[in-house]
N, C-alpha and C positions, 0 to 999 in steps of 0.2 A: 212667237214665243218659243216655238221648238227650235228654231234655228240661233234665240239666244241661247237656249238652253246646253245645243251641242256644240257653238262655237264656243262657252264657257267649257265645256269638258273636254274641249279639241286644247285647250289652253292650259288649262291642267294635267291633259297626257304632255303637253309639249315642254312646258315648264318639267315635271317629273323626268321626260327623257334629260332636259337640258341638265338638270340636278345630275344622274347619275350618270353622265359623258362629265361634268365636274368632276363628282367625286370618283371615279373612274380614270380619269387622266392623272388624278395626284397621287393613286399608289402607285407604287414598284413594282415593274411587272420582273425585275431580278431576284431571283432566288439564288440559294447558296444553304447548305447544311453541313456538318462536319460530322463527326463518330469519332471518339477514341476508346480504343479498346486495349486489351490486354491490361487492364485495372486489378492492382494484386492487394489483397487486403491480409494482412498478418497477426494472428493475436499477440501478445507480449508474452515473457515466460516471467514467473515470480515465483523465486527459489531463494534459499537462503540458508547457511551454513556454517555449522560450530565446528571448529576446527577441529578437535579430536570425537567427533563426532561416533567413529566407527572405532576407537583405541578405547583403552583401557580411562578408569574413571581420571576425575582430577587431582581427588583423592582418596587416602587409601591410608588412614591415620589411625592407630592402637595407643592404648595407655592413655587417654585424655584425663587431663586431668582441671578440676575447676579451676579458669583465669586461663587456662589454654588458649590461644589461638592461630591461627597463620592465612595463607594466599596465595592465590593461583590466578593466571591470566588465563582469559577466556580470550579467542577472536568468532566473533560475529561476519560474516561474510554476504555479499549480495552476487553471485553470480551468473544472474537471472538477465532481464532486460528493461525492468521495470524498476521505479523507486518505489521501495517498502518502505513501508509504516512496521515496526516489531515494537515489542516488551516482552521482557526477558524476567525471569524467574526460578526460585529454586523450590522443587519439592520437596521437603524433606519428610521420612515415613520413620518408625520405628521408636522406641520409648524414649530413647535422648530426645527427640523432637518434640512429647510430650510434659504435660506438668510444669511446675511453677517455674522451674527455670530452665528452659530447653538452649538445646543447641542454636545456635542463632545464625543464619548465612544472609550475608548483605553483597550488595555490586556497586564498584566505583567507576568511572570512567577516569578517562587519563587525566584528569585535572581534577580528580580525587573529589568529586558530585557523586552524591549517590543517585542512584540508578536504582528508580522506584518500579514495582512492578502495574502499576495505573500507568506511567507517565512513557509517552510513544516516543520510540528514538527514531531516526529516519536514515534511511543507506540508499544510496544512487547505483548505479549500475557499476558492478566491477569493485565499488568503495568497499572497505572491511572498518571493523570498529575492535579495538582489546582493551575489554573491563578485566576487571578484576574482582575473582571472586572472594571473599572473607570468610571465615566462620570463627567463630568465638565459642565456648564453652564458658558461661558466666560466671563468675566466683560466685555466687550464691548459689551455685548449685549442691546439692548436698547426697550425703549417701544414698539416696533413692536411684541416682543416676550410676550407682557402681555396678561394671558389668555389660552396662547395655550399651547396645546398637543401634545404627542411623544409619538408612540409609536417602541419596540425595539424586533427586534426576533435575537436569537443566532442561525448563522449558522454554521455546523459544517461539514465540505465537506471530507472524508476517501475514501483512496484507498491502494490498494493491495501493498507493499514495498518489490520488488525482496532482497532477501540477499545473499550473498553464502551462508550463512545454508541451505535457503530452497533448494540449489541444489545439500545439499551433507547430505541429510538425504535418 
């Protein structure tokens, strides 16, 4: 019985050997690895710019008088390396700007759309955009507006605009 016993376990180490001289002859005994290096990772730059940005305003208007109005072109620029997302905006401060019928500044683009300040205009790398800016002084405006002052800064608010470009360069 001992002797079935250890020729059964001589045949199970034997079988076991003959398994792993199997599976042992079927892998690769070739290796091969590669490395590359010098991998440069770059952030983008996102910048963006009004054209008289550093001059003197865009206006510079006295004597208003109610039903007044006129226009100036604005250019919007992307200098950066990134496509932006912007909306653009006029602040206007000072008592013309207030009460029932203030000063009014609107923006058109070249095919005469208004250009809301919710609604996101988009610029590509190098691309420039020229709105135009409006202001009006209502006919309804009445003696309360005699005398005063407004003044207007342009805001210009940019942000970073995923594309799939940017995710298959």
């Amino acid at each position: 019985m001992k002797k079935n016993r250890n020729a059964i376990l001589f045949a199970i180490f034997l079988s076991l050997i003959g398994a792993l001289l199997v599976v042992g002859t079927s892998y690769a005994f070739f290796t091969d690895s590669a490395q590359g290096n010098n991998n440069i990772f770059l952030a983008g730059n996102l910048q963006v710019r009004i054209d008289q940005e550093n001059e003197p305003g865009y206006f510079n208007i006295s004597n208003l008088l109610p039903g007044d109005s006129g226009s100036n072109t604005i250019t919007i620029s992307n200098p950066g390396t990134l496509t932006l997302s912007y909306n653009i905006m006029a602040d206007l401060t000072g008592e013309l700007a207030e009460g029932a019928h203030p000063l009014v500044v609107t923006f058109r683009d070249t095919e005469d759309n208004p250009v809301l300040p919710e609604n996101q205009r988009l610029l590509a790398p190098d691309e420039e955009e020229t709105l135009t800016i409006i202001w009006q002084m209502p006919i309804e405006a009445g003696n309360e507006y005699q005398g005063k002052t407004a003044q207007m800064g342009i805001i210009v608010q940019a942000s970073q605009r995923l594309t799939l470009a940017s995710f298959m360069q």
